[in-house]
N, C-alpha and C positions, 0 to 999 in steps of 0.2 A: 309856053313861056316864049315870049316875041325877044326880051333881051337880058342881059348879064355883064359884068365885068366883075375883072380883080386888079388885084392892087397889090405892094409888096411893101411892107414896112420894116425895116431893121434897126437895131441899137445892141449898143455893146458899152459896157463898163470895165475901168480898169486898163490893164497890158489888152486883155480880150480885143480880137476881131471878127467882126461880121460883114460881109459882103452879100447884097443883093446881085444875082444871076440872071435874073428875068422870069417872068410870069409868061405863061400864055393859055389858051382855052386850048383844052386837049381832047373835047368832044363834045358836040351839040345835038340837041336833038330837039322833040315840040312839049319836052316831059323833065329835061334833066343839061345840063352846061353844065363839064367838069373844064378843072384849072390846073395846071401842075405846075409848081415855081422852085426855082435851085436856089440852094444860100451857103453858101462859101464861111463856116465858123471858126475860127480860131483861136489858140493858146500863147497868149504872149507873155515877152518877160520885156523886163529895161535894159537893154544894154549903152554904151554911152553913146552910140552911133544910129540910135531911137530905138523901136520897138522890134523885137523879133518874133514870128510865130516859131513855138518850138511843137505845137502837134495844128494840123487843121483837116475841115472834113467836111466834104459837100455834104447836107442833106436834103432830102426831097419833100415838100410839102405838096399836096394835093387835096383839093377840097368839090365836093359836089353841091351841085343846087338845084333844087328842085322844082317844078312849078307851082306847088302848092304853099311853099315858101319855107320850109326845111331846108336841110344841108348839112351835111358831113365832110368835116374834116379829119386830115390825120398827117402822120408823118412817118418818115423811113430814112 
């Protein structure tokens, strides 16, 4: 595999908030480029002073690629 990239796309509906963290390559090789990205979600309500998160929680996305043109994804 000579190259790869990632990307990070977020959206949220509602009070809800979603924050993208950053993506980056967390391992390269001539067979396999894995990626690991943070994303900041959260639980809103309306207060009159705008939106509050009342719970939020990084999760970790990480996805492989292969050179054959496969790939796994998952999440934690």
């Amino acid at each position: 595999m000579t190259s790869s990239y990632g990307y990070q796309r977020v959206g949220a509906f509602g009070f809800n908030t979603v924050q993208a963290l950053g993506i980056n390559r967390s391992y390269v090789s001539n067979w396999q480029h894995s990626f690991r990205a943070l994303t900041d979600a959260g639980v809103g309500t309306p207060t009159p002073w705008g939106n509050v998160n009342v719970y939020h929680s990084t999760v970790i996305q990480s996805a492989n690629v292969y050179g054959d043109g496969a790939w796994y994804a998952w999440q934690g």
